[in-house]
N, C-alpha and C positions, 0 to 999 in steps of 0.2 A: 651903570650904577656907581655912585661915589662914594667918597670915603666915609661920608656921611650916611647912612641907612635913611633911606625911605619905607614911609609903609604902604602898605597894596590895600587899597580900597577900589572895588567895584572895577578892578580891570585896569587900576590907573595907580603910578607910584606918587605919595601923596607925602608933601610936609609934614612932619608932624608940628601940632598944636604948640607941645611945649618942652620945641627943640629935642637934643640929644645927651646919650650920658654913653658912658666910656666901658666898652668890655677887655675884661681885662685875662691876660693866659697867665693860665694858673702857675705854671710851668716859667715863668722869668718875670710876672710882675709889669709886663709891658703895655699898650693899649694896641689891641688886635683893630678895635674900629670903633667908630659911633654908632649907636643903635636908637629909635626913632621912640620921644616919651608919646605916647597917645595920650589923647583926651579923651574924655566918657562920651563928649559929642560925636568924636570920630569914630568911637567903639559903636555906636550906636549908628552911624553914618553905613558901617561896616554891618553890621547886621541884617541893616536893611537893603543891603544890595543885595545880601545872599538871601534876605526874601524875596526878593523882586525875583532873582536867578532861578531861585527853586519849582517854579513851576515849568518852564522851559526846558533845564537840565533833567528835572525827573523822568520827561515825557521823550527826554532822547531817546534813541534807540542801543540799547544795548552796549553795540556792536561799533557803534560811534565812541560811546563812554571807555570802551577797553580799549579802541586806537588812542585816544588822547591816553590815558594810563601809560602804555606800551611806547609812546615817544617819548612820554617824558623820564620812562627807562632809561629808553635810549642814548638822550639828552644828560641823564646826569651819568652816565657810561661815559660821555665823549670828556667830558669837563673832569671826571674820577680825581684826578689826581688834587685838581685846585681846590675838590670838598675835602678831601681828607686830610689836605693842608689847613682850612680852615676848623674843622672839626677836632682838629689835633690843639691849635692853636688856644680856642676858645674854652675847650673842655679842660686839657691836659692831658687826655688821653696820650699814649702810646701809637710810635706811629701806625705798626701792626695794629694796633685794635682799630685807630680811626681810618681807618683801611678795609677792614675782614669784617669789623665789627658795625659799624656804622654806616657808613655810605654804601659798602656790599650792599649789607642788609636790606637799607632802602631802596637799591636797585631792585634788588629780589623781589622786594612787599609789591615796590610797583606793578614788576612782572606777575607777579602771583594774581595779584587783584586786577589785570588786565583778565585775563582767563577767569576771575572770579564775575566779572561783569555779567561772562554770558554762562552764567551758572542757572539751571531751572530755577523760578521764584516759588511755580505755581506745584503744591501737595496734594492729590488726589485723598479725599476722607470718605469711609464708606457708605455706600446708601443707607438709607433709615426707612425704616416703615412706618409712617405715621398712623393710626385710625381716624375713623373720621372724628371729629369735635369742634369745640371753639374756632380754631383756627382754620376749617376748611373739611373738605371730605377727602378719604381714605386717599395716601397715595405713596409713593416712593420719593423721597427727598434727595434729592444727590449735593454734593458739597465740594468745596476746593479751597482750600487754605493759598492765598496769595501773598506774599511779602512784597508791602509796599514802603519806600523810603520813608523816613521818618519825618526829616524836613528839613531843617535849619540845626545844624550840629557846630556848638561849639568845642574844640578842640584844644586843650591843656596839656601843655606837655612838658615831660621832664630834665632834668639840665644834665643829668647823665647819658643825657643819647642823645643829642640836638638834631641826626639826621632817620634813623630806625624807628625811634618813638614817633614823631609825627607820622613819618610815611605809614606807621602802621594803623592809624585813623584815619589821616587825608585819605588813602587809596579803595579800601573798602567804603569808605563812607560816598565817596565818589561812583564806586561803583556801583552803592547801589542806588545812585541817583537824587540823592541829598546832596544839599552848597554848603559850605563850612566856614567858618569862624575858629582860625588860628592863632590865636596868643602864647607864645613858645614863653619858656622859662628864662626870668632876666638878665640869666650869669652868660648864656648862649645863643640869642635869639638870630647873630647874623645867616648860620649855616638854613636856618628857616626861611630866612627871604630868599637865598637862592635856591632855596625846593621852591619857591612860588614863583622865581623867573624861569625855572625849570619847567612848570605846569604851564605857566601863561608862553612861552614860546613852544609849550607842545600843544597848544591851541583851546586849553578852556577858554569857556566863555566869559566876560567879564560878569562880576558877583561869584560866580560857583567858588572862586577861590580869595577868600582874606586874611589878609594877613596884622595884628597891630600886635604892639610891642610896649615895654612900660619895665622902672625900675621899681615900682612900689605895688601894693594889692590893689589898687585903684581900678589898674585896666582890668584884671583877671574879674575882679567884682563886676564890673559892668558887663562884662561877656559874657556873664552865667546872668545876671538879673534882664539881660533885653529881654521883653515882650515876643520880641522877635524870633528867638529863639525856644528851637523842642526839644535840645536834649544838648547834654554834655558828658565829654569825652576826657577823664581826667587821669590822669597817670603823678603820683606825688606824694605826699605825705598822708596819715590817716588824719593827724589836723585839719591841713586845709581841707580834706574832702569832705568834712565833717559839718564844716560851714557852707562848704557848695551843696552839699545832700540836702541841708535846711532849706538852701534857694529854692532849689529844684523841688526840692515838698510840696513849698507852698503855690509852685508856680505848675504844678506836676507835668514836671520837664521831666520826660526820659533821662537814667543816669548809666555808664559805665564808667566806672572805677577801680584804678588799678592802683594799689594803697602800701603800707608798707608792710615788711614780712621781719620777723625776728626766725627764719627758718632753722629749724632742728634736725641736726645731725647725730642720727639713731647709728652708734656703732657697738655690734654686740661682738663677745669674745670670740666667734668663730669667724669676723670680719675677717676678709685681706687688708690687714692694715695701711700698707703701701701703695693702696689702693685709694683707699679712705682718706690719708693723710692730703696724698697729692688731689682727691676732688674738694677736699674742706681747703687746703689749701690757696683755692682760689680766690678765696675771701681778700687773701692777702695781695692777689697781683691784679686779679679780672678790674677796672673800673679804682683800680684801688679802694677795692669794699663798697663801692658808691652804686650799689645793687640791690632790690630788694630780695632779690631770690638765693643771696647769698649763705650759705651752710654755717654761721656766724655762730650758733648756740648748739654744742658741742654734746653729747649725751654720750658718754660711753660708760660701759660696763666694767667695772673697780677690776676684775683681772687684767684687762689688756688696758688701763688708764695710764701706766708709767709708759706704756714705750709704744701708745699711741702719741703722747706730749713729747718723748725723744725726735717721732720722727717728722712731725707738728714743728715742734723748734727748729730743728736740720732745715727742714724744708724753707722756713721764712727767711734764717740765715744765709741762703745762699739766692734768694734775692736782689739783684742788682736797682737800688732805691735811685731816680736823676733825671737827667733830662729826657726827657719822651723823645725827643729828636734821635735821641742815639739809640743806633738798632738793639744797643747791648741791655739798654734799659726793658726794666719785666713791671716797675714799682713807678707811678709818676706820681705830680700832686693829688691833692682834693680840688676840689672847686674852687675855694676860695678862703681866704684867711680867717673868716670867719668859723668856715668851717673844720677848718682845721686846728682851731681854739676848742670847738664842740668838741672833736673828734680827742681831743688832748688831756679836755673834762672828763671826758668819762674814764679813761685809763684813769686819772687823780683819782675818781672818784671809787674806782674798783678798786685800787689800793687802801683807799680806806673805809672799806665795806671788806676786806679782808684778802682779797684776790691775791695773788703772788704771779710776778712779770715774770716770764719766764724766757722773754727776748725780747725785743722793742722795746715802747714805754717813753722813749726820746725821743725827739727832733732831730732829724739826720743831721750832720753838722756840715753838708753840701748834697745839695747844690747851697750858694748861698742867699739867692733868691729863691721868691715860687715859694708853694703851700705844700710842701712835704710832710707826710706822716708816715715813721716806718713799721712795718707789720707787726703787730705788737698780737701776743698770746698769753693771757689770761688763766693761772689754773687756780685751784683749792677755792674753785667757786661755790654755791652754794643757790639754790631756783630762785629765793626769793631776793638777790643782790640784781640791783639797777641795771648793772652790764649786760647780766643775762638775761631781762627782762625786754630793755627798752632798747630801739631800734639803735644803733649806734651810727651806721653807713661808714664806714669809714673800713684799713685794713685792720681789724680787731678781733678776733677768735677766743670767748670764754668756754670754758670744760668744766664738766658738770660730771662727776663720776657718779655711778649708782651702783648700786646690789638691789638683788632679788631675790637670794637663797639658791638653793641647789635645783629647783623645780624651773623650767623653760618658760610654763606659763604664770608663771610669779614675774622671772624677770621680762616677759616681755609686758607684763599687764605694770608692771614699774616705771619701764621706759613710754609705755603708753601715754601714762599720768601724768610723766613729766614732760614729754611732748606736747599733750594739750594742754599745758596749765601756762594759756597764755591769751594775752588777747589776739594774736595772729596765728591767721592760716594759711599762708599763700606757697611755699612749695615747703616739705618736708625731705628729708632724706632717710634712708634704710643700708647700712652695711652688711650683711650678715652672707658668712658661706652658705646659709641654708636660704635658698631661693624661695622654697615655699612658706617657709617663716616669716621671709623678708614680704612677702606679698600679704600675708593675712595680719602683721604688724602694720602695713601700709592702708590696707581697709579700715582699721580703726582709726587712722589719724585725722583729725580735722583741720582738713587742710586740702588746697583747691588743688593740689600735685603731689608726687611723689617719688623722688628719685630712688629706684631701686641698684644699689650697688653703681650710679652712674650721678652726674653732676649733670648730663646734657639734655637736652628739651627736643621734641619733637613739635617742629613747628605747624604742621597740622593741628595739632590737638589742641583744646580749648586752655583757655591760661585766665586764669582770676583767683580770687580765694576765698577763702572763708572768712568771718566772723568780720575784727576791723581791717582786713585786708581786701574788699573792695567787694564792689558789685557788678554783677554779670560776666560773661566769657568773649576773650576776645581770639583772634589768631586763626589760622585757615578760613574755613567756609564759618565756623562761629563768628569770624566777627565779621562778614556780611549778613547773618540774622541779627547780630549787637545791633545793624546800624538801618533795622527795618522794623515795621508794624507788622501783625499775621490780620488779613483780611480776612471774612470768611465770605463766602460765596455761593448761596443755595439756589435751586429749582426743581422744579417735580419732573419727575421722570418717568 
């Protein structure tokens, strides 16, 4: 492969139409590589090989679909070090995360979803006793619920994970014997083609796996409107998916979507603080806030708000903000300049919506290239200011103090309301020494998770959210039903 990115159409690395444009590390401003613009002919060229492929691949066997899964494990094992170089590169990530976090992780999805291949499809449903009538005379009905691949799955994925995020569609959508349509995100899309040299030399077939790429909406448009296509697989903002859900309506294209979160961190006064601090914390180092499951909107309880913000501020200050290269680094850039203008609005804007910086709020004054934004903390906020509203991504933490009175269930039906009074649902958070408070405070929340006393996710369990944070579940054995139809299957018995 050259310096130039090709795309993968139908098994084959293919010019693109209209040439290339330049990905750039966030982290020094340099050009990592060339990435390939598609045309809507070639998105559609792509489509249709993964129709052509999809009747083939679905009728593999199993047991075939989890060996191809399971080498291309293997394969991106042997290679580890030159993904995490380039995923470090492209994203800005840190090299520990594009390490642990990233190409790990895609090793893992793949192994997981090898063993996910040959997971039973088929659900036994109980017999029924019909009487005799219309439909025939008296008899016992037996039934069986089958999960059959859905078809042709377009794949959208986000510029915070260039290698976990994909593999976490391609692999189950493979396994359960659907051919995909992958359009990676335009800030990161080289770490993408090498998961599909990765696939195509652990032996898919050509079509099961595409790949096209693009600096504008053009291409991602065409990849949800083919014909060709049943479903799409979007991980991103709740805007864009907003517009892709309309595609998909009118073309009623199966949808999962994984959307953005303003997630609420519920910390009441019998919290471990130190506890608390260092999981909300993360906002500031994890992605450099470029998360949606981030603990960003702050809800604690007016007795412990001064020296939950003490140990809030401690914690960001001792941040090491630079080059991702160096091990010592905890803080690297954003994505992109642009977004680190975004990211830079909104602190402006929270100052003058009344917020008080209580650290950050500037532009590190080194490195002196790259899109640096330092951990900036947010207080004397108030529910209905922008900060603590809308999505920010970036490392940004607003605090929202409350009262409730002296009654438990005052203040927990306080933090409730402040909790939901939002348009996102996607993970929530609960501090509280009392475990069982912390768990019937988390039943009310609307919201597709919830972190009780913990920041970390168990990746078996299903992950999506509520309201504008997306549709349907994905992650363990959930996202092999995400990425299937339920057949039903009767005869008399």
């Amino acid at each position: 492969m050259s310096d130039a990115q090709r795309l993968f159409i139908g098994g084959e690395w293919v010019e693109p139409d209209h040439g290339h444009y330049e990905v750039i590390d966030p982290a020094t401003e340099d050009v990592v590589g060339l990435a390939p613009e598609a045309s809507r002919a070639q998105v559609a060229e792509a489509a249709r090989a993964a129709r052509a492929a999809f009747a083939t691949w679905s009728r593999t066997p199993p047991e075939e679909r989890a060996a191809v899964l399971s080498r291309t494990a293997d394969l991106l094992q042997r290679d580890f070090t030159a993904h995490a170089e380039l995923a470090r590169a492209e994203t800005g990530a840190t090299t520990a995360t594009a390490r642990g976090m990233q190409v790990a992780v895609a090793v893992s999805r793949f192994r997981r979803y090898a063993r996910g291949a040959l997971e039973p499809v088929e659900t036994g449903v109980p017999p029924q006793v019909n009487e005799a009538g219309p439909l025939g005379r008296a008899a016992v009905i037996g039934a069986v619920e089958v999960r059959r691949p859905v078809g042709v799955v377009t794949c959208i994925t986000s510029y915070n994970n260039p290698w976990a995020n994909p593999a976490g569609k391609v692999a189950p959508a493979l396994a359960a014997g659907n051919t995909v349509l992958v359009k990676p995100a335009p800030q990161d899309p080289l770490s993408v083609y090498r998961l599909a040299a990765a696939l195509a030399e652990a032996g898919v077939p050509p079509g099961v796996v595409n790949v096209v790429s693009g600096s504008s909406a053009e291409v991602g448009e065409a990849a949800v409107e083919s014909p060709d296509v049943d479903m799409v697989s979007f991980t991103g903002s709740t805007a864009v998916g907003r517009r892709i859900g309309e595609v998909c309506g009118r073309g009623m294209k199966r949808q999962l979507m994984e959307l953005g979160g303003k997630g609420a961190a519920l910390v009441f006064a019998d919290a471990d603080l130190d506890a608390a601090a260092a999981g909300i914390g993360t906002t500031f180092s994890f992605y450099s806030g470029q998360i949606c499951t981030a603990p960003t909107r702050v809800l604690v309880e007016r007795a412990v708000h001064a020296p939950l913000v003490e140990r809030l501020a401690a914690y960001a200050s001792r941040l090491p903000v630079g080059d991702p290269r160096d091990p010592a680094t905890v803080v690297g850039p954003v994505i992109s300049a642009a977004h680190r203008d975004r990211v830079e609005s909104y602190v402006a804007l929270g100052r003058e919506e009344g917020a008080r910086v209580v650290t950050g709020g500037t532009r590190p004054a080194a490195p002196s290239r790259g899109f640096y934004v330092a951990p900036t903390l947010l207080t004397d906020c108030a529910p209905a200011m922008r900060v603590v509203r809308e999505e920010i991504f970036g490392p940004v933490v607003a605090v929202v103090p409350f009262d409730g009175g002296d009654d438990t269930d005052d203040i927990d039906d306080t933090a409730v309301a402040l909790a939901n009074d939002t348009e996102y649902g996607l993970i929530d958070y609960v501090w509280s020494g009392d475990v069982a408070r912390a768990f019937r405070v988390a039943g009310r929340l609307r919201t597709g998770g919830v972190g009780v006393n913990t920041v970390g996710r168990n990746m078996e369990a299903p992950f999506g959210g509520f309201k504008s944070s997306g549709v349907g579940r994905d992650c363990g054995s959930y996202a092999l039903r995400a990425y299937t139809e339920p057949q039903t299957l009767t005869w008399p018995s």
